[in-house]
DOFI-898269 format. One record per residue (C-alpha): residue in three letters; x, y, z. Coordinates in steps of 0.02 Angstrom, whole numbers, padded with zeros to 5 digits. Layout:
+-----+--------+--------+--------+
| res |      u |      v |      w |
+-----+--------+--------+--------+
| ALA |      X |      Y |      Z |
...
+-----+--------+--------+--------+
END
This chain:
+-----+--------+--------+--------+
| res |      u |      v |      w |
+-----+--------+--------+--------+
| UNK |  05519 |  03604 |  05553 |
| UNK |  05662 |  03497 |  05637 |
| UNK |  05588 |  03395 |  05785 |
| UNK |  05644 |  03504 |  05962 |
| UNK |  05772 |  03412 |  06063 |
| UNK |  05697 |  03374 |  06240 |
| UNK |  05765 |  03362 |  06404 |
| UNK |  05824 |  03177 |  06447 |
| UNK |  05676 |  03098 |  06535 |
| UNK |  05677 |  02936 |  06673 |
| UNK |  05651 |  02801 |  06561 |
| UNK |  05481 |  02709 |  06579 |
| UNK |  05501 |  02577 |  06462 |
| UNK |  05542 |  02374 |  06484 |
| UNK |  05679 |  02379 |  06345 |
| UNK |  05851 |  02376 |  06380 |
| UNK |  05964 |  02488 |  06330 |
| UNK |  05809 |  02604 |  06262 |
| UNK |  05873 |  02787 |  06337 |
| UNK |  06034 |  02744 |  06230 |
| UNK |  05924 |  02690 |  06085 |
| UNK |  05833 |  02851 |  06102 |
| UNK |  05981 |  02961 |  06112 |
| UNK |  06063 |  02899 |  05962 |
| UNK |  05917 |  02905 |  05854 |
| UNK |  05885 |  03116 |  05897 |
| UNK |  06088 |  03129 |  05870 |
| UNK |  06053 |  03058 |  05706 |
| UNK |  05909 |  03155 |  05658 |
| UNK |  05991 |  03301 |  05707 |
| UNK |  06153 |  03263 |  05616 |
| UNK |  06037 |  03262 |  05482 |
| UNK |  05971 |  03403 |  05471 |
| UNK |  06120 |  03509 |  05491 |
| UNK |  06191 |  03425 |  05364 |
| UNK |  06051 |  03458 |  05253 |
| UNK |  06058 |  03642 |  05270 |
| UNK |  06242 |  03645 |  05250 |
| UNK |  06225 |  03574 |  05104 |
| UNK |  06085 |  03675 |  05018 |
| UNK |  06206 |  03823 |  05097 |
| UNK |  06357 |  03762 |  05000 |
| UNK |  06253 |  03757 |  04842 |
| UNK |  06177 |  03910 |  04855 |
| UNK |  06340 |  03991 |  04876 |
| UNK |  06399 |  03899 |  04728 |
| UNK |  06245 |  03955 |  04623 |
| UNK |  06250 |  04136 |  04683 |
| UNK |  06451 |  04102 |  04617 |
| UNK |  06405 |  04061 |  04437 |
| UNK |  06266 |  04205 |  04442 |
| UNK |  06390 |  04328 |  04491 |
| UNK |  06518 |  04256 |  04343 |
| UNK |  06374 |  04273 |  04216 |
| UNK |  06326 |  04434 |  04263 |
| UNK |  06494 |  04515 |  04231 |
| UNK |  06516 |  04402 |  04061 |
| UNK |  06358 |  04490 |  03983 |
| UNK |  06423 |  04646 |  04057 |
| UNK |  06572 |  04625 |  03982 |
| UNK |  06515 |  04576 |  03811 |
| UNK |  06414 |  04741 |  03836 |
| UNK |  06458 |  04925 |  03833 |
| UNK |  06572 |  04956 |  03962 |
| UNK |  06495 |  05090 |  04075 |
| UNK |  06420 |  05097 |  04214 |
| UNK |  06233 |  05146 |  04158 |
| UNK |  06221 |  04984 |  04087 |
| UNK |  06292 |  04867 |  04212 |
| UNK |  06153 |  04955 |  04317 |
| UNK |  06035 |  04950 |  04183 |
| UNK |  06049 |  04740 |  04169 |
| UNK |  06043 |  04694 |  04352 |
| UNK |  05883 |  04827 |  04363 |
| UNK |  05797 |  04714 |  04221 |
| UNK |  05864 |  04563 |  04295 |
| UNK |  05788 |  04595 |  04489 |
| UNK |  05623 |  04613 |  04427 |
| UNK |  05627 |  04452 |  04289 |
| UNK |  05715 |  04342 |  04419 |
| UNK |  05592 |  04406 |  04568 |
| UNK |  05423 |  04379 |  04452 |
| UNK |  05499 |  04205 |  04425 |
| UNK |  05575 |  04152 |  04602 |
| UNK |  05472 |  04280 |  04734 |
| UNK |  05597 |  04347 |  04852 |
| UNK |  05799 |  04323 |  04847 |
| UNK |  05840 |  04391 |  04672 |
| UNK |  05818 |  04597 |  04720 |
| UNK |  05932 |  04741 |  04652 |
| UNK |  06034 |  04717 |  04811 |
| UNK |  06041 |  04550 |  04816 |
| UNK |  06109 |  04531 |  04642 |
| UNK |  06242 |  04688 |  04675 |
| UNK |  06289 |  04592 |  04815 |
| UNK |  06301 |  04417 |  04700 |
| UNK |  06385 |  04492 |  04567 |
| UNK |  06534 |  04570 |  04699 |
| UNK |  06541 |  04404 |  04771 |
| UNK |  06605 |  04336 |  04585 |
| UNK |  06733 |  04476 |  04587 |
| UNK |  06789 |  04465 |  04753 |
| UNK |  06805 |  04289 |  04741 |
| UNK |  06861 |  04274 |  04535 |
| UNK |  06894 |  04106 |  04466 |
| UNK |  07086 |  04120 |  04479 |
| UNK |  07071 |  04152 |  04652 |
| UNK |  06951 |  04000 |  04708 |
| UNK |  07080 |  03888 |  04652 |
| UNK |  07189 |  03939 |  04805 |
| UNK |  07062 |  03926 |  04938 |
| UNK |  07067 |  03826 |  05096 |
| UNK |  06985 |  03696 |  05025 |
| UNK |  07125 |  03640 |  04906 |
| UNK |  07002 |  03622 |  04739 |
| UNK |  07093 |  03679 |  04589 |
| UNK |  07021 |  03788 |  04468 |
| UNK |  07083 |  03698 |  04322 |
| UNK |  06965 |  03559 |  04369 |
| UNK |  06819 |  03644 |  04379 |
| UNK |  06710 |  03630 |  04225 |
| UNK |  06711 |  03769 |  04093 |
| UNK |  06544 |  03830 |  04039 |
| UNK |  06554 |  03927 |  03903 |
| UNK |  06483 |  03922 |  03727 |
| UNK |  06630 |  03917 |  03616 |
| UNK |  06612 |  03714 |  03626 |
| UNK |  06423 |  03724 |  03528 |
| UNK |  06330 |  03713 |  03692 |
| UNK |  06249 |  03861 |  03750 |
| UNK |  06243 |  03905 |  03942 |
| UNK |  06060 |  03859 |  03941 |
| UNK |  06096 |  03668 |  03883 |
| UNK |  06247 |  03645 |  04008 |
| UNK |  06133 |  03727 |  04147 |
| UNK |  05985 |  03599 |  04134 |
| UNK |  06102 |  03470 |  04115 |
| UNK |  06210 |  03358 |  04185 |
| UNK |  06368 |  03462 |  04162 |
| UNK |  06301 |  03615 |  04231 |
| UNK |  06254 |  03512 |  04404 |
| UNK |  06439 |  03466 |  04417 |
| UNK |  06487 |  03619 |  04390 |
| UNK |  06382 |  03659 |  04556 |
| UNK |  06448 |  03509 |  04635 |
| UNK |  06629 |  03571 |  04607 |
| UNK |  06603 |  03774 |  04656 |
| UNK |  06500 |  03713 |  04822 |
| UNK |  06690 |  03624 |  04855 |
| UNK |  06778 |  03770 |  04836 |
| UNK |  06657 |  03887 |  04949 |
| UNK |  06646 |  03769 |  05120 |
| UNK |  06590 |  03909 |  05227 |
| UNK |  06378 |  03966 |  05234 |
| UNK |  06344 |  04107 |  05129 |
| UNK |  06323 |  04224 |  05268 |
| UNK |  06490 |  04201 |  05328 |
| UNK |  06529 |  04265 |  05122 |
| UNK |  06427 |  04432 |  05138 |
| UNK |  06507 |  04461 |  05305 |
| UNK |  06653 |  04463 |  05229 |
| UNK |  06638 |  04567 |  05089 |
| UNK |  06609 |  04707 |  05181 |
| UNK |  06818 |  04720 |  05227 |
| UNK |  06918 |  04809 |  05107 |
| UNK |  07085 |  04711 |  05136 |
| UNK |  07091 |  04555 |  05018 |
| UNK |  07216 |  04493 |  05165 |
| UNK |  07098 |  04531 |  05292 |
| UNK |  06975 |  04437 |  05206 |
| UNK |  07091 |  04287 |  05172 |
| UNK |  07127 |  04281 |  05365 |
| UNK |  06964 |  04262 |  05432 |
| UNK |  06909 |  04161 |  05289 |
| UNK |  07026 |  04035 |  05335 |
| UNK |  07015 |  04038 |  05559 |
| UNK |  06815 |  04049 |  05525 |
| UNK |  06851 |  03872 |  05428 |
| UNK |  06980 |  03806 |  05541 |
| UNK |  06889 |  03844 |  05706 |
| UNK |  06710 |  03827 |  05616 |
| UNK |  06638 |  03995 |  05671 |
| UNK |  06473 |  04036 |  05674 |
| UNK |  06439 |  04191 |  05595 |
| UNK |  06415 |  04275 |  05758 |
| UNK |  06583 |  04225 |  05806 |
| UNK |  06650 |  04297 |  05607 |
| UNK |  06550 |  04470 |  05655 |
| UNK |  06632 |  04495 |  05819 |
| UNK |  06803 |  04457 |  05776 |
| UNK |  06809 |  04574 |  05633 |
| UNK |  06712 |  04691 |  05759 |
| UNK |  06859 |  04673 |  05875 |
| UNK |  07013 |  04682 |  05742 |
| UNK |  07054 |  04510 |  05782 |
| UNK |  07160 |  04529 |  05617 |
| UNK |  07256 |  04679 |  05664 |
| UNK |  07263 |  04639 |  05842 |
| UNK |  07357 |  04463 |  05794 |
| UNK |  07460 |  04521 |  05670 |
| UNK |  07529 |  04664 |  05820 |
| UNK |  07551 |  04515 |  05952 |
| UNK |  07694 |  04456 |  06001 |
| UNK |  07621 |  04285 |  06040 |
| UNK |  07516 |  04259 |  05879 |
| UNK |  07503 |  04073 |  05923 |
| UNK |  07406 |  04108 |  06088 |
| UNK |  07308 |  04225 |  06004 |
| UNK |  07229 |  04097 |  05861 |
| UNK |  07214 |  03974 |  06009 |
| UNK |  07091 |  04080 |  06098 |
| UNK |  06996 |  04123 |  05939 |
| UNK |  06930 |  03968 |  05920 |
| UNK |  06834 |  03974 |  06081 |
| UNK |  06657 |  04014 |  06076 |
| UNK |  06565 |  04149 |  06197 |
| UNK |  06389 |  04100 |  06268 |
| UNK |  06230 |  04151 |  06110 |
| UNK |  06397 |  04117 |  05965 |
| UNK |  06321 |  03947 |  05918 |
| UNK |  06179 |  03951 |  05793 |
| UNK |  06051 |  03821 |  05867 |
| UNK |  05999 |  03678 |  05747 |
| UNK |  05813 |  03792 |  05721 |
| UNK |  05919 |  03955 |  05673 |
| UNK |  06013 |  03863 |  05542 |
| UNK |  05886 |  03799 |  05442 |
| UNK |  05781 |  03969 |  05466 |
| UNK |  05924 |  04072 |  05409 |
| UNK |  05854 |  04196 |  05308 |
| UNK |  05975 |  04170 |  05167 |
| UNK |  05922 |  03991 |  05160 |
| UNK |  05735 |  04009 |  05166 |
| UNK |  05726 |  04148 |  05043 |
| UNK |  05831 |  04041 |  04931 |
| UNK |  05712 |  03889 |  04947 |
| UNK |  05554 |  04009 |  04915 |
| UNK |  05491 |  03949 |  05076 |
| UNK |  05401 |  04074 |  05183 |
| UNK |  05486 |  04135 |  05336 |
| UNK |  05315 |  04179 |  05442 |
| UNK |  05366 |  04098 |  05617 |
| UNK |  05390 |  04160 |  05793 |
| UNK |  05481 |  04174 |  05931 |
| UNK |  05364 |  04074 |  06028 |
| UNK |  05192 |  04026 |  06045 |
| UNK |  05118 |  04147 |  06132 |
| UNK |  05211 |  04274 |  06010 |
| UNK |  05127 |  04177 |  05876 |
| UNK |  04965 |  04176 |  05982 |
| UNK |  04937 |  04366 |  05987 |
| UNK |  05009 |  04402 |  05825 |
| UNK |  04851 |  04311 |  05753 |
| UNK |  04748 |  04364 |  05882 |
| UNK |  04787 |  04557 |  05847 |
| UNK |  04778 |  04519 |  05662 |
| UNK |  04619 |  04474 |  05670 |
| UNK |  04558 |  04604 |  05815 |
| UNK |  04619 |  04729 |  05683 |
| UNK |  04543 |  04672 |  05533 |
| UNK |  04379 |  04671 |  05617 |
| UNK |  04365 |  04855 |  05651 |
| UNK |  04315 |  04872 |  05499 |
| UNK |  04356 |  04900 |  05305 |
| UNK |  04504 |  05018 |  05347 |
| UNK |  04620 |  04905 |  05375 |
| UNK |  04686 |  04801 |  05228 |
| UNK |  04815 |  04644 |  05300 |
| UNK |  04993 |  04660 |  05196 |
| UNK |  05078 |  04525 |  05282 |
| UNK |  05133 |  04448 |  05429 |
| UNK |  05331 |  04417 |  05495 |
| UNK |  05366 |  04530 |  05344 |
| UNK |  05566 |  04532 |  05315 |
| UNK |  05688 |  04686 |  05288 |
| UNK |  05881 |  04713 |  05293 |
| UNK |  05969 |  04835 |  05346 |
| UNK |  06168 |  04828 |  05282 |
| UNK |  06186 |  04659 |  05339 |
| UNK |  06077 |  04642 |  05490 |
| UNK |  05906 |  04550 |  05447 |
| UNK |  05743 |  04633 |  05551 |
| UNK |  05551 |  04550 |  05554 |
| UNK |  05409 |  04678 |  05551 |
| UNK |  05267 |  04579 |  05638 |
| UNK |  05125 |  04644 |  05555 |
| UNK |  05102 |  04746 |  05420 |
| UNK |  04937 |  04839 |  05376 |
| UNK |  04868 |  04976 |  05250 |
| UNK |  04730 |  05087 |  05323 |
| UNK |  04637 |  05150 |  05176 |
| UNK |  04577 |  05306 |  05240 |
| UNK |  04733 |  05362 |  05321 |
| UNK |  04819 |  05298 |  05145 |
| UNK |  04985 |  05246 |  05242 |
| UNK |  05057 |  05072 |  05278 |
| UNK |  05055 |  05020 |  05475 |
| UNK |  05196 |  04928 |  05549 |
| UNK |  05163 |  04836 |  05713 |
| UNK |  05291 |  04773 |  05809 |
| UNK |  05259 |  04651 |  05953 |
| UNK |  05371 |  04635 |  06105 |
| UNK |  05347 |  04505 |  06261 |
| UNK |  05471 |  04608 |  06377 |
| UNK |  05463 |  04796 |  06452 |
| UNK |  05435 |  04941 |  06343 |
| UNK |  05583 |  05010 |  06315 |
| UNK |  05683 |  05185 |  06209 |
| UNK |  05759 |  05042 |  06095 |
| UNK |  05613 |  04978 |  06042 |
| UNK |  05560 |  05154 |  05986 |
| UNK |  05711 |  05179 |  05901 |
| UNK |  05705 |  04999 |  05814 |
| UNK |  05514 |  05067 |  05753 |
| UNK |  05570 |  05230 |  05678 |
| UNK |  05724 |  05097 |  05601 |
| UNK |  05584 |  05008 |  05519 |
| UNK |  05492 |  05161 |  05448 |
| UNK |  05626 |  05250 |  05387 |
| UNK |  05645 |  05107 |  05288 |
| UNK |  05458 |  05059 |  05242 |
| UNK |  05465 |  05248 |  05179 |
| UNK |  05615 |  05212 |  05059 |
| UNK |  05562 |  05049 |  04994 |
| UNK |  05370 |  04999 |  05053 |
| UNK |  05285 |  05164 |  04995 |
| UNK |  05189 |  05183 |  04842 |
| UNK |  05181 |  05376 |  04770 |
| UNK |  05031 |  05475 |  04838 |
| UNK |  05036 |  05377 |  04999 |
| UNK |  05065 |  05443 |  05148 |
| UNK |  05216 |  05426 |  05289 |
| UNK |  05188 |  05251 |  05377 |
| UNK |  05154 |  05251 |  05551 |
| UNK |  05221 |  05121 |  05684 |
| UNK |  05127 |  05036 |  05819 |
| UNK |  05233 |  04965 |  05964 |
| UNK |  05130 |  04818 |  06084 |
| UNK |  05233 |  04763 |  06213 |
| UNK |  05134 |  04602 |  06311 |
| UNK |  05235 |  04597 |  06464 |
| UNK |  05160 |  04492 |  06609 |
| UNK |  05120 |  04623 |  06728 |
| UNK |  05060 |  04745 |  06625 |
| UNK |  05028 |  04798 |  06414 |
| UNK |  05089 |  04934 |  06348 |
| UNK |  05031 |  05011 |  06161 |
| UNK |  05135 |  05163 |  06100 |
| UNK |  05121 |  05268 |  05927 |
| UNK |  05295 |  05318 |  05834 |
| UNK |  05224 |  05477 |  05749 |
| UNK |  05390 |  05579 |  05798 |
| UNK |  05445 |  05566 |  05614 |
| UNK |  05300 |  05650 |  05552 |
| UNK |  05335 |  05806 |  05506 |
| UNK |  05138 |  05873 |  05475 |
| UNK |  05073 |  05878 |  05652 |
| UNK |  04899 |  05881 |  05556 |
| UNK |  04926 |  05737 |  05483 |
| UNK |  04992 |  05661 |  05645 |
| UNK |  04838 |  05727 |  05742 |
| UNK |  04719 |  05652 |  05618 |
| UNK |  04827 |  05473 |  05623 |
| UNK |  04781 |  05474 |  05826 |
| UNK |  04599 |  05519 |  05766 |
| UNK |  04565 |  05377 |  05658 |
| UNK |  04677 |  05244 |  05742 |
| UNK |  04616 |  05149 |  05870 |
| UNK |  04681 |  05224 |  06042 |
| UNK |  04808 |  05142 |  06133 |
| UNK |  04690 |  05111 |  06267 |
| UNK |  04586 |  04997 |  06150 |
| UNK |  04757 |  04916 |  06080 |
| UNK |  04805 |  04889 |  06257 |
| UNK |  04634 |  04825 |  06342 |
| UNK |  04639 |  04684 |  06183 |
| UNK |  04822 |  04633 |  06225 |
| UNK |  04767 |  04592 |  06403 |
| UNK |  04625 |  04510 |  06373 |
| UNK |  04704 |  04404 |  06217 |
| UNK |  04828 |  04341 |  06341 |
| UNK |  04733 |  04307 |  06490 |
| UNK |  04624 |  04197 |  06360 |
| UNK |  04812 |  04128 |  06290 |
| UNK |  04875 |  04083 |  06440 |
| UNK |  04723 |  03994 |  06514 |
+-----+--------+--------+--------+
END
């Protein structure tokens, strides 16, 4: 984890010129590691590239229907997921192989960043080398080296953009998100706003680029949100099973463990477990199986007030733990909200979705009651706290 930057402190020490010492060394560090996970960004982008261009060669060389274009990258999400863990899922790789044909080798040639596509190194096998030989080698490394050139903004910025129809569209914002180095925040909500539209209808279009490239309080991604960008992390293989703080952190662990001691009913799954939705990335806090109940639970932990969003952000997260999460013969998931606000805990059951108010009756039966749930979140965090 990158060292936290700290407020500027009165100096205590005999050395002169030490606060300026100081200052430059954190600048550096933290040079550092943005550049580091720009860089593993750029080459994932150009790996997820060559992916995408071998995927639609074998489809190609292949029967040219649909069935079996879905047929390869169904056998090629599970292989690639038993081998790497997470990152390589059906979705994923529908999304990799549309980023090769939105963004064909022709095409890269022309992009802002002014590599030419006749430089790039061919890997093919007509030469005697198969793809496997010029992968592991040297040649297949530049070949990396040369796509990450030719893809300069962070793979998120790429699926953003995907999702617009208009190849000029696309173009523009590809090219102001460069020039005024947007964070993908800033890409979302001027595509959100028509910035494209909106400029190409001005009068003053001048004025208008000017004032894109100034960025609204929460657009910049802080150095701790860059290197935990999903994409990255799932990329790496690195687990993503962090907080928002540490008393988050704190009860999380605390009600994992409060929960697992109630008995043999409740079986952990995981913790910080990730899901997207579209493009939007969500964390499930805790994830449980009650064996009796045979359904998954989803906990959800919130430090602020209870609110209707956070209900409709649960029922969010079981519609999808029902579509993807749920084995056959198990029942609907249930969702447990916790909010730990300072004045006063609040524990709430999203049943609504149930549609078998037995079932739903019997959940309440053999769940703890939120009265339990919400006498342990008080008491975890008076004991945090102090």
């Amino acid at each position: 984890m990158p060292p936290k930057r700290l407020p500027p402190q009165k100096s205590s020490s005999p050395i002169e010129g030490y606060d300026l010492i100081v200052s430059e060394l954190v600048d550096l560090v933290e040079s550092a590691c943005r550049f580091s996970a720009r860089s593993v960004n750029a080459v994932m982008t150009a790996t997820y590239w060559e992916i995408g261009r071998r995927i639609v060669e074998v489809e190609q060389r292949g029967k040219k229907r649909a069935e079996y274009g879905e047929a390869l990258l169904k056998k090629l999400a599970s292989d690639l997921t038993a081998r790497f863990g997470k990152g390589f899922g059906l979705a994923n790789l529908k999304s990799i192989r549309k980023f090769f044909l939105t963004w064909p080798e022709k095409q890269i040639g022309q992009t802002v960043s002014g590599q030419s596509a006749s430089q790039l190194t061919p890997l093919s096998s007509e030469k005697g080398q198969t793809l496997s030989d010029l992968s592991s080698g040297g040649q297949g490394i530049a070949r990396l080296r040369q796509l990450a050139v030719c893809f300069p903004l962070p793979w998120s910025h790429y699926v953003r953009l995907m999702a617009l129809s208009s190849e000029e569209a696309r173009r523009f914002y590809e090219t102001e998100a460069l020039r005024c180095g947007w964070s993908v925040r800033q890409l979302d909500r001027q595509i959100s706003s028509q910035f494209y539209e909106r400029t190409a209808l001005s009068r003053n279009k001048t004025a208008m680029l000017k004032k894109s490239s100034e960025a609204e309080p929460g657009d910049l991604f802080t150095l701790e949100e860059e290197i935990k960008d999903p994409f990255v992390l799932e990329f790496l293989g690195l687990k993503d099973e962090y907080s928002e703080s540490d008393l988050e952190e704190a009860l999380i662990l605390y009600l994992e463990a409060f929960l697992l001691e109630l008995g043999n009913d409740f079986a952990f799954v995981a913790r910080q477990r990730r899901l997207r939705i579209g493009e939007e990335w969500y964390r499930v806090d805790l994830l449980f199986f009650h064996r009796k109940l045979r359904c998954l639970v989803v906990i959800d932990l919130k430090l602020g007030r209870f609110t209707h969003a956070d209900v409709g952000q649960m029922h969010l997260y079981l519609n999808y733990a029902k579509e993807h999460w749920v084995h056959d013969g198990e029942n609907p998931p249930v969702g447990v909200i916790l909010c730990a606000q300072k004045d006063e805990a609040v524990a709430h059951y999203a049943l609504e979705g149930l549609a078998n108010k037995v079932l739903a009756r019997e959940y309440l039966t053999v769940l703890p009651s939120e009265k339990a749930l919400v006498q342990e979140i008080e008491k975890a965090r008076r004991e945090i706290e102090s």
